[in-house]
Kinemage of the C-alpha trace (Angstrom):
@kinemage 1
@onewidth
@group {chain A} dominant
@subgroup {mainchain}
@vectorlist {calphas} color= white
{ca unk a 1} P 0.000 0.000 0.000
{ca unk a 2} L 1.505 3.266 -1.028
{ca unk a 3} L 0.817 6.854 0.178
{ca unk a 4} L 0.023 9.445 -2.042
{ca unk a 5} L 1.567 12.597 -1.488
{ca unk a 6} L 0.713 16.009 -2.964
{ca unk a 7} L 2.615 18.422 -3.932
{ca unk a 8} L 1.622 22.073 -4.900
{ca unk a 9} L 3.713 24.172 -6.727
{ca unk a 10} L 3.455 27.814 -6.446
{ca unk a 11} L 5.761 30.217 -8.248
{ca unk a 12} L 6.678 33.944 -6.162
{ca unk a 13} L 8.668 36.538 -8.286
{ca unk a 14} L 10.245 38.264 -5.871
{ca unk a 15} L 11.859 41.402 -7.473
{ca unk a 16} L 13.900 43.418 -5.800
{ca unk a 17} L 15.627 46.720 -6.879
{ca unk a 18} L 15.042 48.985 -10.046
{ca unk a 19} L 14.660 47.531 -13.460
{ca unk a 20} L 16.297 49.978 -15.740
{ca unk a 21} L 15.111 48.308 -18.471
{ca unk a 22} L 11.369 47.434 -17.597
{ca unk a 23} L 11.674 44.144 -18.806
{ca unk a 24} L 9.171 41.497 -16.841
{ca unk a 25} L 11.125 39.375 -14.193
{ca unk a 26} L 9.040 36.348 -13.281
{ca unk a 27} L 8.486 32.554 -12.719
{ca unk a 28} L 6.505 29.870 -14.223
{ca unk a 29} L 5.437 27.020 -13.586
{ca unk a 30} L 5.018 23.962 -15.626
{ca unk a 31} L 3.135 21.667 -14.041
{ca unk a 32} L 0.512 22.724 -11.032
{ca unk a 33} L -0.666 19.343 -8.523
{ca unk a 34} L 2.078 17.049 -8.673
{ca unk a 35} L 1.228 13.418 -7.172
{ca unk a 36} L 3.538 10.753 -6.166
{ca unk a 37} L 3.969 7.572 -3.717
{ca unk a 38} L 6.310 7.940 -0.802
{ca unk a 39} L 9.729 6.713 -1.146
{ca unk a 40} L 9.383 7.710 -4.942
{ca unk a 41} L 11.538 10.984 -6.161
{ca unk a 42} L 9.827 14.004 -7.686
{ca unk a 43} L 11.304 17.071 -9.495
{ca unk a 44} L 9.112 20.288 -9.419
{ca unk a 45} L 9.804 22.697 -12.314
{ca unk a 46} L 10.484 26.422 -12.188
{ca unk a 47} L 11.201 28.118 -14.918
{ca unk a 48} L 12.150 32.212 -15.287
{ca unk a 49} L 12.219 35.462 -17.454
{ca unk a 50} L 14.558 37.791 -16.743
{ca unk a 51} L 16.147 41.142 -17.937
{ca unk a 52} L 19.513 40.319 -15.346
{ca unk a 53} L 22.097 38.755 -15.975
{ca unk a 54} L 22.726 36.848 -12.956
{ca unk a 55} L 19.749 35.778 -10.591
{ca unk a 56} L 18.749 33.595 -7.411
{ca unk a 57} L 16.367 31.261 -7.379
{ca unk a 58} L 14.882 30.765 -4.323
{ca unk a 59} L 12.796 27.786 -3.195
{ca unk a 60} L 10.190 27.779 -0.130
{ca unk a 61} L 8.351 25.282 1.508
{ca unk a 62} L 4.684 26.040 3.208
{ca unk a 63} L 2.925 23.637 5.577
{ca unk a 64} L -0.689 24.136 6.575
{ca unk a 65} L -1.359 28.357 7.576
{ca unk a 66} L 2.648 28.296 8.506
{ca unk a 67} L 4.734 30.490 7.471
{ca unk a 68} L 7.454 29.147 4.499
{ca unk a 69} L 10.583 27.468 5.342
{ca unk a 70} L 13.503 28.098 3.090
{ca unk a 71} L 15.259 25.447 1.124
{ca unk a 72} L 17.624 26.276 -0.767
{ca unk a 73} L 18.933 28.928 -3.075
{ca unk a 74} L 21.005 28.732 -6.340
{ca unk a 75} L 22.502 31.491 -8.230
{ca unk a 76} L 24.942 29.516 -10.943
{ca unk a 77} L 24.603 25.341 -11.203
{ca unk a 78} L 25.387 24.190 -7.792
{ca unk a 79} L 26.125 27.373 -6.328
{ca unk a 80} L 24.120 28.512 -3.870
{ca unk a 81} L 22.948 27.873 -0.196
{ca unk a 82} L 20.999 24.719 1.504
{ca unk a 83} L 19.446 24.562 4.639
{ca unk a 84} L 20.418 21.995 7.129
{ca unk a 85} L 17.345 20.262 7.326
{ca unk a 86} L 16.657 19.639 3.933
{ca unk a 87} L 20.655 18.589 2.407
{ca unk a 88} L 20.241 15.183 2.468
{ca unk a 89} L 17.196 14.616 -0.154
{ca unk a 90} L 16.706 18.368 -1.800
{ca unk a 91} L 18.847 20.092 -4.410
{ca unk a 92} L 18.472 21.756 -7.449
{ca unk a 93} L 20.937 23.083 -10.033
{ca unk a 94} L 20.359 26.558 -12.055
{ca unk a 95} L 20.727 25.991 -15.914
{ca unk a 96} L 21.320 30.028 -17.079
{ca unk a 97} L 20.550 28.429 -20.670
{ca unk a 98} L 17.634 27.319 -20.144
{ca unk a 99} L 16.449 29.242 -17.310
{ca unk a 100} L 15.067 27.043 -14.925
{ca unk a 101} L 15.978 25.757 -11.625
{ca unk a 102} L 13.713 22.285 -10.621
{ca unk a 103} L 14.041 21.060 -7.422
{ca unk a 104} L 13.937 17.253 -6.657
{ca unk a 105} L 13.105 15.712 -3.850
{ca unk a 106} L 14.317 11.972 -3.125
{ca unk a 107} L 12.907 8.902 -1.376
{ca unk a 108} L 9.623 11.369 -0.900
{ca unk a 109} L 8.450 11.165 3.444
{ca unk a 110} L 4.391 11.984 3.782
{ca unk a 111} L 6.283 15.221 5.445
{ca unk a 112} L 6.877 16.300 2.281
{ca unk a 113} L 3.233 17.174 1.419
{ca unk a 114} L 2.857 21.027 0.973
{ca unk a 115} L 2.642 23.983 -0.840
{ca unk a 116} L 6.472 24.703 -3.084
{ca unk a 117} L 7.297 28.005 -3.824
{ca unk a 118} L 9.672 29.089 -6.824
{ca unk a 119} L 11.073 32.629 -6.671
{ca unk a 120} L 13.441 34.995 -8.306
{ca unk a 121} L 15.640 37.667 -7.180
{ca unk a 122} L 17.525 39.484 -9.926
{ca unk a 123} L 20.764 40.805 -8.420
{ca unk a 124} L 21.337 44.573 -9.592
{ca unk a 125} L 25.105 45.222 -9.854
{ca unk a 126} L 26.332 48.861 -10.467
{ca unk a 127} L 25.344 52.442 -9.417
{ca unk a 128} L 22.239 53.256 -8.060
């Protein structure tokens, strides 16, 4: 008998600083509900627009009325930060070509039923 666990993915542009340009930052999502049995692996898809050259991608986890939990960040391939508590079965890598940053989650724990959130932060380099 397998569990099935549900997983939402919600997509956050977060946008900080001036765009000079004007261009649209923001994140999209590919697929919405995504299903699975536990013990299974999942990747959840997050894909982005934007007018800066280098970005973070953020990923958030939200439980119930809680307040999100961080993940991870990435702002080139593996680069980036990971919290403690989620290391051992979470990572994700940032493909610049492509522009998206999926996160998958291994050998998937009931636990790991909530809300995802993908977001962006464009970092703004020179004078302001």
């Amino acid at each position: 008998h397998m569990t099935a666990l549900f997983l939402w993915v919600l997509l956050a542009a977060l946008c900080l600083g001036m765009n000079p340009l004007g261009q649209k930052d923001n994140v999209m999502q590919p697929q919405g509900d995504v299903t699975a049995a536990e013990g299974e692996a999942v990747t959840l898809g997050c894909r982005y627009n934007s007018s800066s050259p280098t970005n973070y991608l953020y990923w958030y986890k939200q439980e119930g009325n809680s307040r999100p939990t961080f993940i991870l960040n990435r702002l080139t391939l593996d680069q980036g930060t990971t919290a403690e508590t989620f290391k051992e079965r979470f990572t994700s890598t940032l493909d610049q070509t492509s522009r998206s940053a999926p996160l998958k989650i291994q050998k998937l724990h009931v636990s790991d039923s909530a809300v995802y959130y993908c977001a962006l932060q464009p970092t703004v380099t020179g004078n302001s």
